[in-house]
SEKOLGU-418279 format. One record per residue (C-alpha): residue number from 0; residue in three letters; chain; x negated, y negated, z. Coordinates in steps of 0.2 Angstrom, whole numbers, plus 5000, padded with zeros to 4 digits. Layout:
N
num,residuo,cadena,x,y,z
NUM,ALA,A,X,Y,Z .
...
END
This chain:
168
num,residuo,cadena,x,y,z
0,UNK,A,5000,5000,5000 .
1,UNK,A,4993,4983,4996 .
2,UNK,A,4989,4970,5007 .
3,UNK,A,4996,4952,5004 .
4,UNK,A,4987,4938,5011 .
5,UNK,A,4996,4920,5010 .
6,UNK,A,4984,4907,5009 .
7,UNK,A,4987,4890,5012 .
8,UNK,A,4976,4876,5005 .
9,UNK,A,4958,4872,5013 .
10,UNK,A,4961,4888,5020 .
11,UNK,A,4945,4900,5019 .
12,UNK,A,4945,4920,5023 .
13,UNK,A,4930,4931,5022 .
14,UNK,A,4931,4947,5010 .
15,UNK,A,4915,4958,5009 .
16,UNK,A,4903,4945,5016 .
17,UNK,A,4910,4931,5003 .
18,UNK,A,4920,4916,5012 .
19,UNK,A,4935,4912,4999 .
20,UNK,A,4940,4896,4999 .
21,UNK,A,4959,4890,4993 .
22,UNK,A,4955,4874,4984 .
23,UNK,A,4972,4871,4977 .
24,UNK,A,4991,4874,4981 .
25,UNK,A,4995,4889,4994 .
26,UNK,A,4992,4904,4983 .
27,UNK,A,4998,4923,4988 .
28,UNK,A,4982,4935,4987 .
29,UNK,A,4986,4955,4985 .
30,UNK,A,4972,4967,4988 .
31,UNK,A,4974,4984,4982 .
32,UNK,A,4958,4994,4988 .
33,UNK,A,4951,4991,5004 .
34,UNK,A,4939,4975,5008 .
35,UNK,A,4934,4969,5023 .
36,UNK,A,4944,4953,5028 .
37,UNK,A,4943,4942,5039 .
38,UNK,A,4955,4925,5042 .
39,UNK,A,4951,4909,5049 .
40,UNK,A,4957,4910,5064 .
41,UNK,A,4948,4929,5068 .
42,UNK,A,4931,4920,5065 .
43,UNK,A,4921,4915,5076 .
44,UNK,A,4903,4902,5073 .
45,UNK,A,4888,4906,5080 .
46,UNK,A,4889,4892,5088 .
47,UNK,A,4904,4898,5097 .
48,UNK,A,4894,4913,5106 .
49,UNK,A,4891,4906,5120 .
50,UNK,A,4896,4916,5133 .
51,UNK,A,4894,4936,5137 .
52,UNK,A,4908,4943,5131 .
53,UNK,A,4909,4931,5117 .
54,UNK,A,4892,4938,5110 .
55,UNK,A,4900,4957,5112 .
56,UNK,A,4912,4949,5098 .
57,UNK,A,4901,4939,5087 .
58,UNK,A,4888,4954,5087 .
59,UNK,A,4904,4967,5081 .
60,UNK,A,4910,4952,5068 .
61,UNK,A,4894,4954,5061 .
62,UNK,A,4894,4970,5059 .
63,UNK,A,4909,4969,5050 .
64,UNK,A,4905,4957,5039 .
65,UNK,A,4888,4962,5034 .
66,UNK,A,4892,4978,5031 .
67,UNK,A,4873,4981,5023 .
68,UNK,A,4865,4976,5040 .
69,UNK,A,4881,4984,5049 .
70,UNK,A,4868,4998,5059 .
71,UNK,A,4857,4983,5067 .
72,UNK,A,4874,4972,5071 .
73,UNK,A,4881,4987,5080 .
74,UNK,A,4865,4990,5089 .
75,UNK,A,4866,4973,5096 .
76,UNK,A,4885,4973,5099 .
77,UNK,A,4880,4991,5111 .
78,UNK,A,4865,4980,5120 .
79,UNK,A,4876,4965,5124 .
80,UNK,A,4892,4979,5129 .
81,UNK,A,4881,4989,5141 .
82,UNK,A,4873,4971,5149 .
83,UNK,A,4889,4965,5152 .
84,UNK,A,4898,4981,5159 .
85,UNK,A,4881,4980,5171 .
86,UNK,A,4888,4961,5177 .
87,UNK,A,4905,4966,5178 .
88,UNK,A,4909,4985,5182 .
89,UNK,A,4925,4983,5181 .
90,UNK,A,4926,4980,5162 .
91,UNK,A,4919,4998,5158 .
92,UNK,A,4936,5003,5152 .
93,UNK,A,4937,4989,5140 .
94,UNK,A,4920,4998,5133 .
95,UNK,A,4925,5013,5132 .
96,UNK,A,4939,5011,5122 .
97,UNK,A,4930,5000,5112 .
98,UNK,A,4916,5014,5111 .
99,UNK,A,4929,5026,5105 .
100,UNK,A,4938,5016,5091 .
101,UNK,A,4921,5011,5084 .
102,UNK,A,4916,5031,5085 .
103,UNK,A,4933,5033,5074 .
104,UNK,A,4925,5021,5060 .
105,UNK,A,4939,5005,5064 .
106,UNK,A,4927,4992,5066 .
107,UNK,A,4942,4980,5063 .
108,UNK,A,4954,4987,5077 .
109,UNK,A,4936,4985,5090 .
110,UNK,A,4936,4968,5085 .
111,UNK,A,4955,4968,5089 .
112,UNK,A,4952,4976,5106 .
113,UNK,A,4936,4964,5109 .
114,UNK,A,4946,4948,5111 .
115,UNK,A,4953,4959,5128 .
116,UNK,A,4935,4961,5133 .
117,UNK,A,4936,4940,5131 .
118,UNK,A,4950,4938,5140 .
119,UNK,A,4944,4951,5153 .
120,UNK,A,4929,4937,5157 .
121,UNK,A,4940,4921,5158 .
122,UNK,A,4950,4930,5173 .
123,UNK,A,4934,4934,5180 .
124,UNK,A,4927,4914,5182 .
125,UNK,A,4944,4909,5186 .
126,UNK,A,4945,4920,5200 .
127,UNK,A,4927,4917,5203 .
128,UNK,A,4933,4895,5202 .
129,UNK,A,4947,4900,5213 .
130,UNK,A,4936,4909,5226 .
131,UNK,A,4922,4892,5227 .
132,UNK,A,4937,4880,5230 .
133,UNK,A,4948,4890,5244 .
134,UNK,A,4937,4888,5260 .
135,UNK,A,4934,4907,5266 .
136,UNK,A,4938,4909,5285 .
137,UNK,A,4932,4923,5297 .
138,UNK,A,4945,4929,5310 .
139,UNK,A,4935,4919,5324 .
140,UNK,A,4937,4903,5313 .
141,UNK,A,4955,4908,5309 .
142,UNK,A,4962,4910,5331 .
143,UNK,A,4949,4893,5333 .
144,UNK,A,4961,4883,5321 .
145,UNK,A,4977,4892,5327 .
146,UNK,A,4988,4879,5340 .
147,UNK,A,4991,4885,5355 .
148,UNK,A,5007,4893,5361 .
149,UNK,A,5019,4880,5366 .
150,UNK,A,5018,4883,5389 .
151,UNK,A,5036,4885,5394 .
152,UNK,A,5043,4876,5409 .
153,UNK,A,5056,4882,5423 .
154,UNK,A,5067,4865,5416 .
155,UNK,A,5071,4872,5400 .
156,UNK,A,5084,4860,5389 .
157,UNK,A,5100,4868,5384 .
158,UNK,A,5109,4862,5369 .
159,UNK,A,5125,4861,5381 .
160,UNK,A,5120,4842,5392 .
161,UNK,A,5135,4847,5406 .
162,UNK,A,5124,4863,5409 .
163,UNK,A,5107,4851,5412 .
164,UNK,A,5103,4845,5430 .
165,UNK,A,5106,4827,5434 .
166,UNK,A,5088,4820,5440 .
167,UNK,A,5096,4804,5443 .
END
């Protein structure tokens, strides 16, 4: 089955390596054999790798698009993967489901899955953020802050005033 790709003007997507810029009205591209494609709004700069998890996916991207370097790229991609599983444990499912759809040849799907890997390190700042701004408290700091318990008095007030002593 083909696959139909609407392109709008200005609008670039990559096909085998080759950016494809439309430079005229929105045209309606149809590919019937399989390329590797990717749109504007999958790609990410360089320049745009800033960060850990966005290397993971810069590094896979590569190896999508380069598909005559595509051995190197993954080799990279597994080095950046396994360095940030070691900072943060609790991504090593996101790998190994990344690990097995790259083993099944779908490099596209793992670059899919990767923006989960991305997501995975914004919830770790922001809980890491959220940590550094709430003041953390022991127990022993917790009962120093705590008021006192009110003292109660013999001369309790009722909410009745005929029940209330007159001190008068």
């Amino acid at each position: 089955m083909p696959l139909r790709l609407k392109l709008p003007h200005g609008d670039r997507i990559v096909v085998n390596g080759a950016v494809l810029e439309n430079g005229g009205e929105a045209t309606l591209l149809v590919f019937h054999n399989r390329a590797d494609i990717m749109r504007r709004k999958e790609i990410m700069q360089e320049s745009d790798a800033l960060s850990p998890s966005r290397r993971v996916y810069y590094a896979l991207q590569c190896a999508y698009i380069f598909e005559q370097k595509r051995t190197s790229y993954l080799d990279i991609f597994e080095r950046y993967l396994q360095e940030y599983v070691e900072a943060a444990p609790s991504a090593a499912p996101i790998a190994q489901k990344l690990r097995e759809i790259l083993t099944e040849g779908k490099i596209y799907l793992a670059l899919k899955e990767c923006r989960t890997l991305i997501q995975h390190e914004g919830n770790i700042l922001a809980l890491s953020e959220l940590q550094q701004k709430i003041p953390q408290n022991t127990p022993q700091e917790i009962s120093a802050t705590t008021p006192p318990e009110p003292a109660t008095s013999a001369a309790t007030p009722t909410s009745d005033p005929s029940e209330q002593d007159d001190a008068s």
